[in-house]
C-alpha positions in Angstrom: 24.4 36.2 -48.7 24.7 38.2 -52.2 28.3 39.7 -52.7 28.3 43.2 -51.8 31.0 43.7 -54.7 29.7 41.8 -57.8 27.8 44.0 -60.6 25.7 43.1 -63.4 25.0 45.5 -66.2 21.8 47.3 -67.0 22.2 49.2 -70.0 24.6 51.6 -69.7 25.0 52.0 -65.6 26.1 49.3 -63.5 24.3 48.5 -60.5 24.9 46.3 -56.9 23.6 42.6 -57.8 21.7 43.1 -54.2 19.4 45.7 -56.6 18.1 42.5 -58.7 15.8 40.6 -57.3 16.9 37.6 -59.5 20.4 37.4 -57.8 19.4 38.4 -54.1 15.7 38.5 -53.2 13.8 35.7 -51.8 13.8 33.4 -54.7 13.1 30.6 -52.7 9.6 32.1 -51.7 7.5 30.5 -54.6 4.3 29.9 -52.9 3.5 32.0 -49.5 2.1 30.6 -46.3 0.5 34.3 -44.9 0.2 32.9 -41.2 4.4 32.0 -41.2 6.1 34.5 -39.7 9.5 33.7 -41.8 7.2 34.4 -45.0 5.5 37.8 -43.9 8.8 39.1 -42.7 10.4 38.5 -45.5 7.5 40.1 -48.2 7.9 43.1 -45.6 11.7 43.4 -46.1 11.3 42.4 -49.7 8.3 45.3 -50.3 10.8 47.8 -47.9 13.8 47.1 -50.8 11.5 47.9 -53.5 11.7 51.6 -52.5 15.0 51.6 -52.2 15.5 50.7 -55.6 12.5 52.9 -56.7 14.8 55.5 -55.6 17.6 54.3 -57.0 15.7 53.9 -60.8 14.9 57.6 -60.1 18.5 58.4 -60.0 19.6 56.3 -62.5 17.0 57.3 -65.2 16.0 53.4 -65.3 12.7 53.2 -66.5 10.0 50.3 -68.5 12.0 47.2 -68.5 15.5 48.2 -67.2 13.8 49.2 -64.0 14.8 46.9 -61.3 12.2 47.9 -58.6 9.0 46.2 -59.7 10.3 42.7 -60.0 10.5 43.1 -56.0 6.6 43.2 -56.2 5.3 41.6 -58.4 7.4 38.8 -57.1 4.2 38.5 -54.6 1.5 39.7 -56.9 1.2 43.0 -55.8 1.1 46.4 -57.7 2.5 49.8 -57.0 -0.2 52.0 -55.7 1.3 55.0 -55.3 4.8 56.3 -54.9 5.4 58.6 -51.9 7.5 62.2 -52.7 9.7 64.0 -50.5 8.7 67.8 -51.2 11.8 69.0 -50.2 14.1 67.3 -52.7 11.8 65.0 -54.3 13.6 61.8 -54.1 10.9 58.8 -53.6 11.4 57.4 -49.9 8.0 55.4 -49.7 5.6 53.4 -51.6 2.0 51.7 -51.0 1.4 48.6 -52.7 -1.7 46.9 -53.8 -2.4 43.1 -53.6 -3.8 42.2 -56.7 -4.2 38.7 -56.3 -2.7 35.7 -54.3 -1.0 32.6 -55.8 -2.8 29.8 -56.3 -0.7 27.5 -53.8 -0.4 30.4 -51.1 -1.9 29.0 -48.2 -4.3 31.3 -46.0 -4.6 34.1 -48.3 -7.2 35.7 -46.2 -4.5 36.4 -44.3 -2.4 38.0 -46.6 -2.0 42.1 -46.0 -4.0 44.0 -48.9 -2.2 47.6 -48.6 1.2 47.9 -47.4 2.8 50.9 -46.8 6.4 50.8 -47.0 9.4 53.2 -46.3 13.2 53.3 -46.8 15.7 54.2 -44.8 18.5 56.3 -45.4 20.4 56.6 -48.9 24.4 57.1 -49.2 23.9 57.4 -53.3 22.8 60.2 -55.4 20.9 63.3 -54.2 18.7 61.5 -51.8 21.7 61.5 -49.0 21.4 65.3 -47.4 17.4 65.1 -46.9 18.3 61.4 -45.5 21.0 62.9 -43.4 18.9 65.9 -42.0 15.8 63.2 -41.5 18.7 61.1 -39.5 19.5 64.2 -37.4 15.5 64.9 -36.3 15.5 61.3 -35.1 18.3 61.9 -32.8 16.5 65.2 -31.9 13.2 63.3 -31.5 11.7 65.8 -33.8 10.3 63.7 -36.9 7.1 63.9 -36.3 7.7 67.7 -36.9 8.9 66.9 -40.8 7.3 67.7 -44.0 8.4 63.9 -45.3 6.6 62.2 -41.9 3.3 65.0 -43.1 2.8 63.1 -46.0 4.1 59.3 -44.5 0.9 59.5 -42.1 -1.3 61.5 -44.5 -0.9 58.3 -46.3 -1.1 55.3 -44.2 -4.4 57.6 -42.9 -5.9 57.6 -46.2 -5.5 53.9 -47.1 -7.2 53.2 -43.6 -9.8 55.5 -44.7 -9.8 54.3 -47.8 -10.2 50.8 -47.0 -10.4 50.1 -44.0 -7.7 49.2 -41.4 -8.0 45.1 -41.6 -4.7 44.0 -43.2 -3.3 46.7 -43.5 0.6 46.4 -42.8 3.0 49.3 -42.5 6.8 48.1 -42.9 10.2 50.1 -42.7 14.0 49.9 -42.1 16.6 52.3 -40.4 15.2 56.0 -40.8 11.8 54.1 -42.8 11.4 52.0 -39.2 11.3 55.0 -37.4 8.7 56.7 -40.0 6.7 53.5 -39.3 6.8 53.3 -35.4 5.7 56.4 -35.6 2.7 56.4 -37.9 1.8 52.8 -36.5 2.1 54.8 -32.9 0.0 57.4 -34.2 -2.5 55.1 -35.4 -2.6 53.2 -32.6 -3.3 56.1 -30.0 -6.6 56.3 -32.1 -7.3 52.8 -31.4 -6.5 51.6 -35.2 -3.5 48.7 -34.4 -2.0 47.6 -38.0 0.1 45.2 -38.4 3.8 46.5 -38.3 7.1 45.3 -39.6 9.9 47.8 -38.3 13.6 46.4 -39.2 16.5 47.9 -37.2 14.6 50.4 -36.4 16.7 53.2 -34.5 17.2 53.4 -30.7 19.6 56.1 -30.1 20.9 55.9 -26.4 24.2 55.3 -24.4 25.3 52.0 -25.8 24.9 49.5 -22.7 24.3 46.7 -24.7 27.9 46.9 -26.2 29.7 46.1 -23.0 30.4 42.8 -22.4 30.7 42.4 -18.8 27.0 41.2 -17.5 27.6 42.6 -14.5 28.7 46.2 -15.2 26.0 46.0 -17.9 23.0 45.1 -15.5 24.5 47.7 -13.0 23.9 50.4 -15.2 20.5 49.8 -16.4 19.4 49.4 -13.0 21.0 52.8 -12.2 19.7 54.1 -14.7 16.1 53.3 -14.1 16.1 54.4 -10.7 17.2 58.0 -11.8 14.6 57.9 -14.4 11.4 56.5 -12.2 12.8 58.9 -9.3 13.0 62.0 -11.7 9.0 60.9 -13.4 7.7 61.2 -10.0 9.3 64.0 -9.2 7.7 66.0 -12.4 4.6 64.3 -11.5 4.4 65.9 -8.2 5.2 68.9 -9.9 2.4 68.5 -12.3 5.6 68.3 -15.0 5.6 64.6 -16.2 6.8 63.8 -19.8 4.1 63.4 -22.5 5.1 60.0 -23.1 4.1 58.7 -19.8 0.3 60.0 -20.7 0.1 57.9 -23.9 2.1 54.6 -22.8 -1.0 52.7 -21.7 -3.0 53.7 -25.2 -0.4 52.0 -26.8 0.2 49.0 -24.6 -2.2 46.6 -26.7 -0.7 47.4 -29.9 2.5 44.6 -30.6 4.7 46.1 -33.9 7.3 43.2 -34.8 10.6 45.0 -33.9 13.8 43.0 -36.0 17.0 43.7 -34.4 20.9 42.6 -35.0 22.6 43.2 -31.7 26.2 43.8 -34.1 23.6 46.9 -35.2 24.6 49.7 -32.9 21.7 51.9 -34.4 18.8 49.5 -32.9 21.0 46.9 -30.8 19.6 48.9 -27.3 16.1 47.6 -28.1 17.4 43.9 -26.8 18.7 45.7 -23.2 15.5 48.0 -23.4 13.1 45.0 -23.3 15.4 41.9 -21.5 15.9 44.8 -18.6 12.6 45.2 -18.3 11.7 41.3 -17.9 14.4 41.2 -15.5 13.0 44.0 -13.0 9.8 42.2 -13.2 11.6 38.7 -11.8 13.9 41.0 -9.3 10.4 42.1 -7.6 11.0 46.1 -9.0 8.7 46.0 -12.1 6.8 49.1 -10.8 10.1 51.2 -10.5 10.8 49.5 -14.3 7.1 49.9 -15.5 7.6 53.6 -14.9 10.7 54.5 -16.3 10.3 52.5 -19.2 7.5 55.4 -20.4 10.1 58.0 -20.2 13.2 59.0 -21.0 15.9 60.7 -18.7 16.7 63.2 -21.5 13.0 64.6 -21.6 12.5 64.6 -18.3 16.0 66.7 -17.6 14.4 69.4 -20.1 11.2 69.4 -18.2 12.8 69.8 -15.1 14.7 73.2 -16.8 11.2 74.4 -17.4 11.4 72.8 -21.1 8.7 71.5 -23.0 10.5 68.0 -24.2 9.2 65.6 -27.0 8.0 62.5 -26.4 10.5 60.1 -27.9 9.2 58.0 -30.5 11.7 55.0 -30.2 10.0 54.2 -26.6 6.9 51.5 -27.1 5.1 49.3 -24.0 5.0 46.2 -26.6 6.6 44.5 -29.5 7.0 40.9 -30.9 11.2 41.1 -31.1 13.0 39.4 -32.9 16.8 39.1 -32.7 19.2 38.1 -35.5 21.7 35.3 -33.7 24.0 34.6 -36.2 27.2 36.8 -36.4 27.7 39.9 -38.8 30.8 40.6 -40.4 30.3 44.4 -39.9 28.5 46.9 -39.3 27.2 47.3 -43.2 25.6 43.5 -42.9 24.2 43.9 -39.3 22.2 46.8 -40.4 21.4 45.7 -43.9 17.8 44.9 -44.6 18.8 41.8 -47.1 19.7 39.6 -43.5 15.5 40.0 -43.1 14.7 37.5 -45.9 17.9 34.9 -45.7 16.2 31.3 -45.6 18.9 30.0 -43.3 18.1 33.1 -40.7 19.2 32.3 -37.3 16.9 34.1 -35.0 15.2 34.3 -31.5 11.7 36.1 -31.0 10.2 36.6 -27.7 7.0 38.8 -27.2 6.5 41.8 -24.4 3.4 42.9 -23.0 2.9 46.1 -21.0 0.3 45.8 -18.3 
């Protein structure tokens, strides 16, 4: 993996060699095979850095040939579309590309995405970080769906859909981005239009069960705590008071967005426990308790009990293709990084859910 301290120089401001696509993107990815799932992943993650650096030319005045960002995309033939603009502070924290044409030696480009709509996740640099930040804070709140920046994010994935059509269309994101893109792709999928969606360590804020070690204890406590939360659902329901989620699970159920998670990520780790649990009621003979509290969440349904209208939160989804990084992360900086998406050498694990 790239240094995280080497620089290179672009005219006069130095940058991170993990902006240049030359010293850390997928070099290796000369000709694209678009049924691999190594390849598509890794265009995804590669298409998701592009904005990143988008915003980080926008900071550093780096424009025409010292810009860093397109070589990220045209690395695969595409062209920017269109740039996506916070209104509040106008930092650029999406982008949809264009395909414009495939490579010769790509194999099955009919099934290479034409539109993808990507976003970034959250910036530490430059005047990007409070909107970020405050973004961060609505995901915890489950209240990003209520943001002007997610307004425009769906206005846009609606209008390329619209636009042209909803076959190959992918929508990708990492960190805060994944959670813009689970919920547009949710969105979109409660309409009955499923695109194809590539959401890297996308966030999953609960009590962190999958960071204790004893199997036992940790087992213990999921069980528990699905219990309480299938006993409290059917309590609202009774009371005519169930959380929204539980309404919309089964619209959703056929839709399977590829999840990418590092378990040394505490900010999406839980989405291992969140789907393994589940498996493991079904084999245990207590699926249904499990196939109803998977749809809710014990903080909603504590506000609805108060007489609270809770939102439905937006990390909860009844399918995904996951995929788990295996190998060891130094930290926490390169277990949430979105570089580990296209390493060659990845050492990973992907097992599918269904929700029936």
């Amino acid at each position: 993996m790239a240094s995280e301290t080497a620089i290179v120089k672009v005219s006069e401001s130095p940058i991170s060699e993990r902006e240049n696509f030359d010293l850390s993107g997928p070099v290796y990815l000369t000709t694209v095979d678009w049924t691999n799932p190594c390849h598509r992943r890794s265009v995804a993650a590669s298409l998701v850095q592009a904005v990143y650096i988008l915003e980080r030319d926008r900071q550093e005045k780096r424009e025409g040939d010292q810009a860093l960002a397109p070589l990220w995309w045209k690395a695969f033939n595409f062209e920017l579309y269109r740039q996506l603009i916070d209104d509040a502070d106008s930092c650029i924290f999406g982008a949809i590309y264009k395909l414009s044409s495939t490579s010769p030696d790509d194999r099955h480009p009919a099934q290479a995405p034409r539109y993808i709509v990507a976003f970034r996740g959250t910036i530490t640099k430059g005047d990007a970080f409070m909107r970020d930040l405050e973004l961060d804070i609505h995901i915890i709140r489950n209240g990003l769906h209520q943001t002007s920046r997610f307004e425009i994010a769906i206005q846009a994935v609606r209008h390329v859909v619209a636009t042209f059509g909803s076959h190959n269309i992918w929508i990708a994101g990492h960190s805060l981005g994944a959670a813009m893109a689970l919920l547009a792709g949710k969105n979109m999928a409660k309409c009955g239009v499923l695109l194809d969606a590539f959401l890297f360590n996308s966030p999953f804020f609960s009590a962190p069960i999958e960071r204790i070690k004893d199997k036992k204890v940790k087992h213990g406590l999921r069980f528990a705590g699905s219990v309480i939360t299938a006993g409290l659902a059917l309590a609202m329901k009774s009371k005519n008071q169930a959380n929204r989620s539980g309404g919309t699970f089964d619209s959703l159920a056929a839709w399977l967005p590829q999840l990418f998670v590092n378990p040394g990520d505490h900010i999406c780790a839980e989405y291992v426990g969140y789907f393994e649990h589940r498996k493991r009621m079904e084999d245990m003979g207590a699926g249904e308790i499990e196939r109803l509290a998977t749809q809710h969440s014990i903080g909603g349904l504590v506000l609805n009990a108060f007489g609270k209208q809770s939102e439905e939160a937006p990390h909860l989804i009844p399918s995904a293709h996951v995929t788990v990084n295996k190998a060891a992360a130094r930290d926490f900086k390169e277990a949430h990084g979105i570089h580990q998406w296209w390493r060659s050498d990845l050492q990973f694990e992907t097992k599918t859910y269904t929700f029936s």
